[in-house]
C-alpha positions as a printed Julia matrix, in Angstrom:
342×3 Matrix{Float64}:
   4.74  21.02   30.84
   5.9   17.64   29.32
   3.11  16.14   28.05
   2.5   12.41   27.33
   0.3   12.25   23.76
  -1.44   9.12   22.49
  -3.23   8.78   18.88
  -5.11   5.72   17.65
  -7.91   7.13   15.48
  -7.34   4.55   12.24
  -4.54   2.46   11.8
  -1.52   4.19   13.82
  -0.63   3.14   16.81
   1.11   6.53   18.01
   2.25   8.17   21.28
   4.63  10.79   22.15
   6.04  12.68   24.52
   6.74  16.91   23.93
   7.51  19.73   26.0
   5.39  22.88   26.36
   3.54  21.73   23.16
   6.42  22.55   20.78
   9.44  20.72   21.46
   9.49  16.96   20.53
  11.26  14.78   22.8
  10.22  11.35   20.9
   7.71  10.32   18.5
   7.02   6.78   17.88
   4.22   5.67   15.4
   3.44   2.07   14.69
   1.67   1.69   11.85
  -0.33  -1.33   10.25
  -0.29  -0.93    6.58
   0.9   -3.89    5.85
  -1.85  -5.49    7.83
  -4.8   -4.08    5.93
  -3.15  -3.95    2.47
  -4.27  -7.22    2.06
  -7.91  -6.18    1.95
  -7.81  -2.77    0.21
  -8.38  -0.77    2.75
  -8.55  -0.27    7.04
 -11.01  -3.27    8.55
 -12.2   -1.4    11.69
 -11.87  -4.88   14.05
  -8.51  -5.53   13.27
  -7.44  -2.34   13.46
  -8.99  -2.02   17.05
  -7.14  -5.75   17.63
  -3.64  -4.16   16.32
  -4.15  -1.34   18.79
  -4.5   -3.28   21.44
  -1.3   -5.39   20.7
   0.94  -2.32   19.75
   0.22   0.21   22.53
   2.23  -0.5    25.75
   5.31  -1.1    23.45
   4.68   2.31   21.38
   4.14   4.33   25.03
   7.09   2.69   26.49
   8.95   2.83   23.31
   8.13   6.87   23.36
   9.03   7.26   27.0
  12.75   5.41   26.53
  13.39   7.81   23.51
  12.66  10.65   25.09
  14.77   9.69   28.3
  11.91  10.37   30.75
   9.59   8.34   33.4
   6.34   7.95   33.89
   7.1   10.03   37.1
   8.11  12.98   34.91
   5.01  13.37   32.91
   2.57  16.48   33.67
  -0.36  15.77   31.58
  -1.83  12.96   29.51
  -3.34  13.9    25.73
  -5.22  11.3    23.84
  -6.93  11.27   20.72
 -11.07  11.45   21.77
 -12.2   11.97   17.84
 -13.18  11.72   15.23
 -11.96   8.31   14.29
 -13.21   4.58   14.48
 -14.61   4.21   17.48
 -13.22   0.62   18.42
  -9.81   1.85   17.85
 -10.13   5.28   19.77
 -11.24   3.53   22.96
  -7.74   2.03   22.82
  -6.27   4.97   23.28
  -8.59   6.46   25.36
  -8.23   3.85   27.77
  -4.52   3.01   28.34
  -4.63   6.94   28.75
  -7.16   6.98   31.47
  -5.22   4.26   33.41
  -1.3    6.79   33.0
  -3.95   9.61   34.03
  -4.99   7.94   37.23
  -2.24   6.08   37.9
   0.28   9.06   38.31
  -2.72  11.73   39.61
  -2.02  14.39   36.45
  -4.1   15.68   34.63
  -6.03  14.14   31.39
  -7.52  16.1    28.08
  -9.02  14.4    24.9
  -8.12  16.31   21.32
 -10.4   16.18   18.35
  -7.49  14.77   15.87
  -8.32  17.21   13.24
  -7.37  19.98   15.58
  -4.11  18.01   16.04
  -3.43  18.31   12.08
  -4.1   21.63   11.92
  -1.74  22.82   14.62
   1.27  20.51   13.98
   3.0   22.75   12.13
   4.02  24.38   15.6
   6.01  22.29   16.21
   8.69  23.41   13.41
   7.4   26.91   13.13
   5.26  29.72   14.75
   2.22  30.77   12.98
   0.48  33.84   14.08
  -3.31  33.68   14.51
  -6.38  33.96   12.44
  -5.35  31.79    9.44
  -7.38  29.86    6.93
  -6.61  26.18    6.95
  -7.03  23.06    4.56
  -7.24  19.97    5.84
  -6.83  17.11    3.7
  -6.63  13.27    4.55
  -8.82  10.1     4.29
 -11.24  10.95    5.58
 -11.44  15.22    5.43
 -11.32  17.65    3.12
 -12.08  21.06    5.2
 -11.52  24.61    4.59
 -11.43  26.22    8.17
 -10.66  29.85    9.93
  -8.56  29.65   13.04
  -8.53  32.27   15.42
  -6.65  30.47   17.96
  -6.53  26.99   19.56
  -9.88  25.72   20.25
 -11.05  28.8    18.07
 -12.35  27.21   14.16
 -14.91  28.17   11.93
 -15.78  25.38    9.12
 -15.75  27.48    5.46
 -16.34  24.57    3.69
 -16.2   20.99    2.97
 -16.77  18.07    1.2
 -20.15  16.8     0.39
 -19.28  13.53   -0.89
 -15.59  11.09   -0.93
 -12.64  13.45    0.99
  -9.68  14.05   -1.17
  -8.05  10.84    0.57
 -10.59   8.49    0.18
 -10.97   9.38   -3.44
  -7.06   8.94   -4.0
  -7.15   5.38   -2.22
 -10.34   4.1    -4.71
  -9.08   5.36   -7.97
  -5.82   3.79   -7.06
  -7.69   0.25   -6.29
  -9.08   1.02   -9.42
  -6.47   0.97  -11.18
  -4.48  -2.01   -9.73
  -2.62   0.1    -7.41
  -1.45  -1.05   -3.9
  -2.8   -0.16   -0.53
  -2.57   3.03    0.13
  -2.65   3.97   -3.0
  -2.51   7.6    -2.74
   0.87   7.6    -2.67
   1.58   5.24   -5.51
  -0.7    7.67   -7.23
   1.98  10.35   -6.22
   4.88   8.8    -7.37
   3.61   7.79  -10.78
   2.19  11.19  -11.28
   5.82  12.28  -11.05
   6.53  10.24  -14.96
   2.97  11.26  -16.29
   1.54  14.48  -18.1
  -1.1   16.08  -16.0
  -2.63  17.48  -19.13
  -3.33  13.86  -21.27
  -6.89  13.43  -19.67
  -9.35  16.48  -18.98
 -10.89  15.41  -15.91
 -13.91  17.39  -14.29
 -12.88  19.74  -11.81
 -16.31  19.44   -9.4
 -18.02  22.22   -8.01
 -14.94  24.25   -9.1
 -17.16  27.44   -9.73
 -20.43  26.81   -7.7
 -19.87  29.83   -5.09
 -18.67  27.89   -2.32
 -16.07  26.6    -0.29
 -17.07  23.09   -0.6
 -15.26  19.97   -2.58
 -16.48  16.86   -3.96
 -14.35  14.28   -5.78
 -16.88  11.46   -5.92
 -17.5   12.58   -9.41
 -13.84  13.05  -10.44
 -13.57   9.2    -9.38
 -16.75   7.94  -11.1
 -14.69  10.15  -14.11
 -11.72   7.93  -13.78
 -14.08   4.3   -13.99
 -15.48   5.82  -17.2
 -11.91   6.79  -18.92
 -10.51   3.23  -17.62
 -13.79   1.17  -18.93
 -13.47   3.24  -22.56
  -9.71   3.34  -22.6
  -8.07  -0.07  -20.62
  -4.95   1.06  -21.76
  -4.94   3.64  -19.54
  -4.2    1.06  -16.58
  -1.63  -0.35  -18.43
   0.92   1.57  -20.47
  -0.74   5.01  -19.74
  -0.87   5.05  -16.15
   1.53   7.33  -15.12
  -0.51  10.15  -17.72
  -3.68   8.8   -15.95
  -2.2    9.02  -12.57
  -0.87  12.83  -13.15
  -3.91  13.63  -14.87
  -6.16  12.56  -12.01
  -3.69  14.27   -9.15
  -3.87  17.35  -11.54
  -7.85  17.39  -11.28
  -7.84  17.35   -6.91
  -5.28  19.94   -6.33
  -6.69  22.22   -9.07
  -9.84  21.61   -7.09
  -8.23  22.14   -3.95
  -6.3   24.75   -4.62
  -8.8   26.85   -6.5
 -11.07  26.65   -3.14
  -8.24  27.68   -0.75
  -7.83  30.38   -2.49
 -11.11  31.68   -2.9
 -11.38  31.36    0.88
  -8.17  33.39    1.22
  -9.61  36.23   -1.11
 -13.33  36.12    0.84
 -11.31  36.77    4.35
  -8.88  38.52    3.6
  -6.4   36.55    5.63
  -2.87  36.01    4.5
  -1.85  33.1     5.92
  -2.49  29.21    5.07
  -2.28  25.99    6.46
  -2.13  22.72    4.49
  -2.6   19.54    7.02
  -3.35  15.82    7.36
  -2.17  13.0     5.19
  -2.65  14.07    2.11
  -0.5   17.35    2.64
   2.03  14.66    1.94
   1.31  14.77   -1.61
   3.87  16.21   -3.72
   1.79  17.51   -6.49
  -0.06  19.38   -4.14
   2.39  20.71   -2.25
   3.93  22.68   -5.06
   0.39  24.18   -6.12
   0.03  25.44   -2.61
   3.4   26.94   -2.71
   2.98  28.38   -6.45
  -0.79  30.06   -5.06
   0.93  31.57   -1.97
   3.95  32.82   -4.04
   1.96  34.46   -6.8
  -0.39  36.08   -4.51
   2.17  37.22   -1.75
   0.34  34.23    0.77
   2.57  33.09    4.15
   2.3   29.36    3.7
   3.06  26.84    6.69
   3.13  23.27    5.61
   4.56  20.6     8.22
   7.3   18.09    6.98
   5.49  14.9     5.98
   6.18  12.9     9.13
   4.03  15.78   11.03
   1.66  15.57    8.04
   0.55  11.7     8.62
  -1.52  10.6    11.74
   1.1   11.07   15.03
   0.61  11.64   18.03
   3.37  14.84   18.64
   0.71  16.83   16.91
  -2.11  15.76   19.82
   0.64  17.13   22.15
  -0.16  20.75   20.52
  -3.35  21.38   21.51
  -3.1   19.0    24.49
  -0.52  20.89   26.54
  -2.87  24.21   25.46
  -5.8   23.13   27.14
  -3.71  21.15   30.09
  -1.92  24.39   30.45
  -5.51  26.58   30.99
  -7.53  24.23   33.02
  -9.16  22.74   30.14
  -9.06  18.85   31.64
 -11.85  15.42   30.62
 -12.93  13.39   33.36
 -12.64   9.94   33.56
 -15.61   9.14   31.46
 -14.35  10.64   28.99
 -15.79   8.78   25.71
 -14.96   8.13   22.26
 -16.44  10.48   19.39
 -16.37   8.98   16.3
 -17.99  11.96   14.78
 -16.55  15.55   16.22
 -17.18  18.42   14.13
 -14.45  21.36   15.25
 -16.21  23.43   14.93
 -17.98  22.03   18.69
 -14.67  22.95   20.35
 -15.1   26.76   21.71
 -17.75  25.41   24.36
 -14.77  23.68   26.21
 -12.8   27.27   26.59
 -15.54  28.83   28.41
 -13.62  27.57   31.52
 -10.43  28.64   30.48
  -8.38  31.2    32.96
């Protein structure tokens, strides 16, 4: 099936077009950073407005690179959630229009579902593995037992890994996004100069919060303005240090409590380097298959709605036409729509 994917859940403007949900014909993403770094952070209407301008330039942009028609596509995948809901109706609706317009079929994907299965489309991973999804707006430990097939472990209770990145870096003078100018200072700093709480680290569960690690940071840089000046890079490593302990130390207690052997680190901040290499060192040291997508795969796209898209497409599992936006769309929602599936 060649599938025609669109994503605009934030501040992408992404579509693609892939083949049997693992072979990536094109994969055009339009992004507006430069748009919202300006105010610190995504403004909801203008990202909605951006949308709007971008999209028939990033779908026909996506069908020229992949050297196909609109006559050639099979099935239309758009991103239905969670997201902001201005900028999802984009999406959603340019999709409807390919949908009807060429008579194939239509399926919305829950974008988190889209992170966690983009590694497919460099590698196979066999089924159940536990999964971490980081970005913005997540921080989730899942199980996956197969597309369509999660269990939520745990999660945060407060700021997502992501979020917490972006307002310690605004914090600290950093520009938008700021996790990854975090990142690359962290690379020149000493992760051990400032002992930053590691929250709910031992509390028996699965879940994160890092609303206290950043309320940490405001203390240190109130006590200690130096440390936004000549010591950032030690503050930066220190405070990247503190989240992927914390992240790490979680995955793997989920690992040891299900005895499954194989992980999955997704979303945007699977970008980060420093994390990155504690996943690896955890899944080395304890034997652990580890599937981690190259960082284009890892930020918003819309190759990865193609995944679970051509799944569903490919078993009857199709939305109407009033299909909706769903700003809020727990995955955990998403083994109702296999009931119908052959």
């Amino acid at each position: 099936m060649l599938v025609l994917a669109i994503e605009s859940s934030c501040d992408e403007t992404a579509a693609a077009v892939v083949r049997d949900g693992r072979s990536i014909l094109s994969n055009i993403v339009s992004s507006q950073i430069s748009v919202h770094a300006e105010y610190g952070g995504v403004v909801p209407e203008i990202a909605s407005r951006k949308h709007l301008e971008a999209v028939a330039t990033v779908v026909t942009t996506a069908l020229d690179e992949a050297g196909v028609g609109l006559d050639d596509i099979e099935g239309v995948a758009v991103t239905q959630g969670p997201g902001l809901a201005g900028a999802l109706l984009v999406g959603i609706s340019v999709a409807k229009g390919l949908s009807f317009g060429r008579g194939v079929p239509l399926v919305g994907v829950n974008h988190i579902e889209g992170h966690l299965l983009a590694v497919f489309l460099e590698q196979p991973v066999e089924f159940p593995f536990i999964a971490l999804a980081v970005s913005g707006g997540h921080s989730h430990l899942y199980r996956v037992d197969g597309v369509g097939r999660y269990r939520t472990l745990g999660q945060t209770v407060d700021d997502a890994a992501g979020e917490a990145f972006d307002k310690v870096g605004k914090l600290i003078g950093l520009p938008y996004p700021a996790g990854v100018a975090i990142d690359r200072l962290a690379v020149s700093g000493n992760p051990q100069a400032i002992r930053f709480p590691r929250p709910l680290m031992h509390d028996g569960t699965f879940n994160f919060s890092f609303s206290g690690l950043k309320t940490a940071v405001l203390t240190h840089v109130r006590n200690h303005p130096e440390a936004a000046g000549a010591g950032i890079n030690d503050l930066a490593a220190s405070f990247q240090s503190a989240v992927c302990e914390v992240l790490t130390h979680k995955t793997a207690a989920a690992i040891e409590a299900t005895g499954i052997r194989r992980l999955v680190v997704a979303g945007g901040v699977a970008c980060n380097s420093g994390l990155r290499q504690s996943m690896r060192q955890l899944c080395d040291a304890r034997g652990i298959e580890l599937s981690l997508a190259s960082p284009p795969l890892c930020s918003d796209n819309a190759a990865m709605i193609a995944v679970p898209g051509d799944y569903y497409l490919e078993n009857g599992v199709a939305s109407g036409f009033d299909l909706d936006a769903l700003p809020v769309w727990p995955l955990d929602q998403l083994a109702a729509r296999l009931q119908g599936e052959r």
